[in-house]
TIVO-368399 format. One line per 8 residues: their letters; for each residue x, y, z of C-alpha. Coordinates in nm, 3 decimals, decimal comma. Example, Ala and Ser with C-alpha at 12.3 -4.5 7.8 and 13.67 -1.06 7.14 Angstrom:
<zators>
AS> 1,230:-0,450:0,780 ~ 1,367:-0,106:0,714
</zators>
This chain:
<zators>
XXXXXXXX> 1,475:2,236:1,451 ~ 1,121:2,393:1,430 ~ 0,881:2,425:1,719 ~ 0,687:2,151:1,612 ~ 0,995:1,914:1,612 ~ 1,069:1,910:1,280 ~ 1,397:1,880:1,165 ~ 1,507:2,084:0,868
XXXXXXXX> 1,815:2,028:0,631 ~ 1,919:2,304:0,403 ~ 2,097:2,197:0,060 ~ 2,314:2,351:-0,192 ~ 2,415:2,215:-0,526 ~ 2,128:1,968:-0,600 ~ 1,960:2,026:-0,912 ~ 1,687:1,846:-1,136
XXXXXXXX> 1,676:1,915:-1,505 ~ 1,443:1,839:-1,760 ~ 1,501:1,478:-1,970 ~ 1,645:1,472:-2,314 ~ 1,390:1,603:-2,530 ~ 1,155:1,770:-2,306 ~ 1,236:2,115:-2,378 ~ 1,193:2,013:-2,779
XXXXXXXX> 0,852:1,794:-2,727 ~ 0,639:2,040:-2,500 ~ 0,616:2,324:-2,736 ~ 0,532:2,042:-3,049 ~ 0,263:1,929:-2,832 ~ 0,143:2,344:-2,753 ~ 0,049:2,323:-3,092 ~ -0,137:2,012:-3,127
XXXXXXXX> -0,306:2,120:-2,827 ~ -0,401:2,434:-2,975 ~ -0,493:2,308:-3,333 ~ -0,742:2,048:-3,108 ~ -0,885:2,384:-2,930 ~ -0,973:2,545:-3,298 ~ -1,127:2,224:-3,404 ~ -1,354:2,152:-3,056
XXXXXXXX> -1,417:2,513:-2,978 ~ -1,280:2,503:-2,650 ~ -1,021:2,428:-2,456 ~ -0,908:2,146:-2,363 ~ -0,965:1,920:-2,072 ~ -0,710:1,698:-1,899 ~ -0,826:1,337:-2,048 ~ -0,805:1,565:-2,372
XXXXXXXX> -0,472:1,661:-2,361 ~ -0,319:1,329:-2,237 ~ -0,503:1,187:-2,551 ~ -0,320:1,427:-2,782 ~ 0,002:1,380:-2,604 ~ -0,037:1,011:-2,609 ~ -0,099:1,018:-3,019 ~ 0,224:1,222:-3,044
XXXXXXXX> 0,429:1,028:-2,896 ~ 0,307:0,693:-3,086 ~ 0,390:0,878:-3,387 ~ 0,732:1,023:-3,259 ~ 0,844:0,825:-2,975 ~ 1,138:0,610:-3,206 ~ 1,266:0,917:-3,231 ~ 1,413:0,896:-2,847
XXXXXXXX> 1,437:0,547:-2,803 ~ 1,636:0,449:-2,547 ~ 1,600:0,753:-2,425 ~ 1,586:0,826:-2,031 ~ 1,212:0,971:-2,116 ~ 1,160:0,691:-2,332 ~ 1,258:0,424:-2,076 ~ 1,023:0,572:-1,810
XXXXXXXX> 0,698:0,543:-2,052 ~ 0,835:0,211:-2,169 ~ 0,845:0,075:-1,778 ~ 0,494:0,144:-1,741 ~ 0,359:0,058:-2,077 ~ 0,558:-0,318:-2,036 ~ 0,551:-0,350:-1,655 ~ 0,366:-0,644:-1,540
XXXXXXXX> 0,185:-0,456:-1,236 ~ 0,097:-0,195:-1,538 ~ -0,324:-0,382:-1,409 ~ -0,280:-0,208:-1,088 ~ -0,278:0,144:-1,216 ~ -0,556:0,366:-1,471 ~ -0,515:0,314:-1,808 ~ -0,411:0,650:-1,837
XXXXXXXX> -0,091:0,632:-1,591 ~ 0,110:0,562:-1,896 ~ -0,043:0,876:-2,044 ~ -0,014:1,106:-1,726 ~ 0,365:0,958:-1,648 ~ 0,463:1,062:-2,010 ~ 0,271:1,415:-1,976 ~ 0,433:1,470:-1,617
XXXXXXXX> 0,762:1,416:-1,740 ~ 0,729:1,642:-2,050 ~ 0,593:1,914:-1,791 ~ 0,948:1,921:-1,569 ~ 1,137:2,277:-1,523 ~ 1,457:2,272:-1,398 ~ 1,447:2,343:-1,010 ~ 1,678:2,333:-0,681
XXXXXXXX> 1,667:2,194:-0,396 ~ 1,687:2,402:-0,097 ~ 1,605:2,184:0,198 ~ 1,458:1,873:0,343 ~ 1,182:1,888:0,611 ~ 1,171:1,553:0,867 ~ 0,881:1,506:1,069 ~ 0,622:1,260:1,220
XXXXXXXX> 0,325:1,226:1,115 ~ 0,049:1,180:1,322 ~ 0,310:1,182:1,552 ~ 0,464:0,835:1,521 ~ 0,549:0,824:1,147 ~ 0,862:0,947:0,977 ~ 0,796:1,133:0,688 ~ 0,991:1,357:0,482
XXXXXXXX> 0,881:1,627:0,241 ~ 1,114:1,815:-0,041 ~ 1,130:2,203:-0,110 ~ 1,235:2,354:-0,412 ~ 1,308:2,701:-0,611 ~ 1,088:2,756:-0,788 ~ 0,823:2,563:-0,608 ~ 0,703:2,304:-0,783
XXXXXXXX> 0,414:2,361:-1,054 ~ 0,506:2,707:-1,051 ~ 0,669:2,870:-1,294 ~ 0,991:3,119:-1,165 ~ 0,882:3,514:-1,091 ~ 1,004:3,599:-1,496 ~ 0,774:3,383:-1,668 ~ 0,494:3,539:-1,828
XXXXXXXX> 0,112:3,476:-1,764 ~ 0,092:3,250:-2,079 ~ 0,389:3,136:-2,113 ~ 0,483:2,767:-2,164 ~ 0,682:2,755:-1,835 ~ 0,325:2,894:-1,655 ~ 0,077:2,618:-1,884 ~ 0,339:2,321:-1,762
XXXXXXXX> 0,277:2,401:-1,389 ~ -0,115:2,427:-1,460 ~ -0,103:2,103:-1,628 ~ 0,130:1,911:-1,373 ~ -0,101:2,053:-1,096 ~ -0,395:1,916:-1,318 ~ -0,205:1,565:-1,308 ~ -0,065:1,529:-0,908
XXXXXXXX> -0,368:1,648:-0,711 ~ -0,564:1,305:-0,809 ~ -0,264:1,115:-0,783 ~ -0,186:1,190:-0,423 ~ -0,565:1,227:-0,328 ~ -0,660:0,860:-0,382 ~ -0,564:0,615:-0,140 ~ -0,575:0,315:-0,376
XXXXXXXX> -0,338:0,544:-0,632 ~ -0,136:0,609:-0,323 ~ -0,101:0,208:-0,203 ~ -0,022:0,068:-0,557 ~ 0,227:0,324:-0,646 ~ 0,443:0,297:-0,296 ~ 0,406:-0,079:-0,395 ~ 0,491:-0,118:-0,701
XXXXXXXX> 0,681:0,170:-0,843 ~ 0,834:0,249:-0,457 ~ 1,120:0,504:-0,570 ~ 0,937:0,744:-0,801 ~ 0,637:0,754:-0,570 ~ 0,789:0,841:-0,314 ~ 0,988:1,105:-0,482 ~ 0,655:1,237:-0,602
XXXXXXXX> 0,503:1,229:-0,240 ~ 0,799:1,389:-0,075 ~ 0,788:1,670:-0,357 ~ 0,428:1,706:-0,411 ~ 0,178:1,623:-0,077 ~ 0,262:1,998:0,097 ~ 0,427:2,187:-0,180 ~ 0,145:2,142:-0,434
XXXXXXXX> -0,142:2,038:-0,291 ~ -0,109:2,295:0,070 ~ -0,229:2,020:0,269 ~ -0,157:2,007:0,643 ~ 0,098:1,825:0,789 ~ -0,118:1,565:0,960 ~ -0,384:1,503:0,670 ~ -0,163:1,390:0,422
XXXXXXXX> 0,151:1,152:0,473 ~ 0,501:1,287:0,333 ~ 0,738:1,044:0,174 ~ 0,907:0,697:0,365 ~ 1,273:0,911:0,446 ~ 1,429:0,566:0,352 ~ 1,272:0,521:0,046 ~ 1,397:0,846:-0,035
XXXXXXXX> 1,711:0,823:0,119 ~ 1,787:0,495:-0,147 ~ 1,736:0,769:-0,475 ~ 2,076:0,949:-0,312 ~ 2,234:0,629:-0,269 ~ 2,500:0,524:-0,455 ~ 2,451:0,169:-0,642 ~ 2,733:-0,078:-0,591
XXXXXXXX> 2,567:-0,297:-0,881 ~ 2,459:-0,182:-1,243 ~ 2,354:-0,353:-1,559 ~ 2,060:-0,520:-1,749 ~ 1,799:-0,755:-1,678 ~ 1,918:-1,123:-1,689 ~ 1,715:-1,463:-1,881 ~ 1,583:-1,473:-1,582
XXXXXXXX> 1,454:-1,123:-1,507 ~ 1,296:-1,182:-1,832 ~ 1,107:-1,491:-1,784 ~ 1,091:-1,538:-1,437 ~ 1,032:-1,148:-1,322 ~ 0,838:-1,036:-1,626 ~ 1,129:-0,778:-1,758 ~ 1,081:-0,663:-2,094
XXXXXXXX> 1,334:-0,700:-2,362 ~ 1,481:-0,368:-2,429 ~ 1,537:-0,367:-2,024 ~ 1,860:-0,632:-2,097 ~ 2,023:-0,309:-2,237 ~ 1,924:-0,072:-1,922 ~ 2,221:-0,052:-1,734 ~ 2,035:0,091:-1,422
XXXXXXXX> 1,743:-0,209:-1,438 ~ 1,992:-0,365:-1,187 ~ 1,943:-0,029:-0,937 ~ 1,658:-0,200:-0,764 ~ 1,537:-0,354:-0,477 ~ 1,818:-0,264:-0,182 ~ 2,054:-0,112:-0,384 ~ 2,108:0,231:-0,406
XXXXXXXX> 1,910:0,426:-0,744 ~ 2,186:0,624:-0,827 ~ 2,571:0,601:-0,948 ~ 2,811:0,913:-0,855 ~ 3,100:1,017:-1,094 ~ 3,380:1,226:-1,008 ~ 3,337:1,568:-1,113 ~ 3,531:1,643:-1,439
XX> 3,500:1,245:-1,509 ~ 3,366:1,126:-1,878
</zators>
């Protein structure tokens, strides 16, 4: 317990790892990036690169269908509330996926903000956006924090960003919030809301229910096709996000 009243949890053995393909895509889209550079005479601004990334992976993006990657761009591309959100969040979800290093979590930090609200923020090693204390200056592990960074900050600094994506997409933006409001953007505890601890809570929850949308996901709840095939579609609403296997287990 801190001075303040915070309540700190330290953890061991909780990773995150990059999707299938990342590591593969990134460097592919280095290039394009750099090829763009040559051909504008400078380098490249945000809208710029989420433009190249985005005509990558229409050319490409068969290639990892039914991927996890390619599920996450495909649930904001075909999601119904998809109005709610910039035209690029499609671009800037697939870009802030492809930018993911593998980190551990080291602890949990529980507080109130402004001193009646639970919050919960995330801590990592490395820290996230930041590249570990190897990586060289230019490296591609150094360019994907800059980029994420690039990507976040806006995110969490509109309120209107902030409202539809705890509406709409509740999980993931709270995952975001919890890992990105202090550890990125240095803000103070009491300017910037951490993540809803039960919102959070539900992505270490086990699911006692899996499996694809239904007829009526479909046409009454605006699912898309391909989601009849997503086991985890299911993992909603109060279920947990999540389903544990036995270590060793295929």
């Amino acid at each position: 317990v801190e001075e303040d009243g915070a309540v700190v949890v330290a953890v061991e053995g909780v990773s995150f790892v990059p999707l299938d393909g990342v590591l593969e895509i990134f460097p592919q889209l280095v290039t394009r990036w750099e090829a763009k550079e040559k051909d504008v005479g400078a380098p490249l601004t945000l809208p710029q690169r989420l433009k190249v990334a985005w005509e990558w992976w229409q050319e490409h993006k068969e290639e990892y269908a039914d991927t996890k990657l390619w599920r996450i761009v495909m649930t904001m591309v075909s999601s119904r509330y998809a109005h709610a959100f910039p035209k690029t969040a499609a671009q800037e979800m697939l870009l802030g996926s492809l930018c993911h290093e593998s980190r551990n979590l080291t602890h949990l930090r529980f507080s109130l903000w402004e001193a009646r609200k639970p919050q919960v923020h995330l801590f990592y090693d490395p820290p996230p956006c930041e590249a570990g204390p190897d990586a060289a200056p230019d490296s591609i592990e150094v360019l994907k924090g800059a980029v994420a960074l690039e990507i976040v900050r806006p995110l969490f600094h509109n309120p209107l960003h902030r409202s539809a994506g705890d509406k709409f997409f509740r999980s993931a933006f709270n995952f975001g919030q919890a890992t990105f409001a202090h550890a990125v953007l240095r803000e103070k505890w009491s300017t910037m809301k951490g993540a809803d601890p039960e919102a959070v809570a539900k992505l270490f929850q086990a699911s006692e229910v899996e499996g694809g949308a239904t007829t009526s996901d479909v046409w009454l709840h605006g699912a898309a096709a391909w989601q009849r095939n997503d086991c985890t579609y299911q993992m909603a609403g109060p279920n947990g996000r999540i389903k544990w296997w036995p270590l060793g287990a295929p």
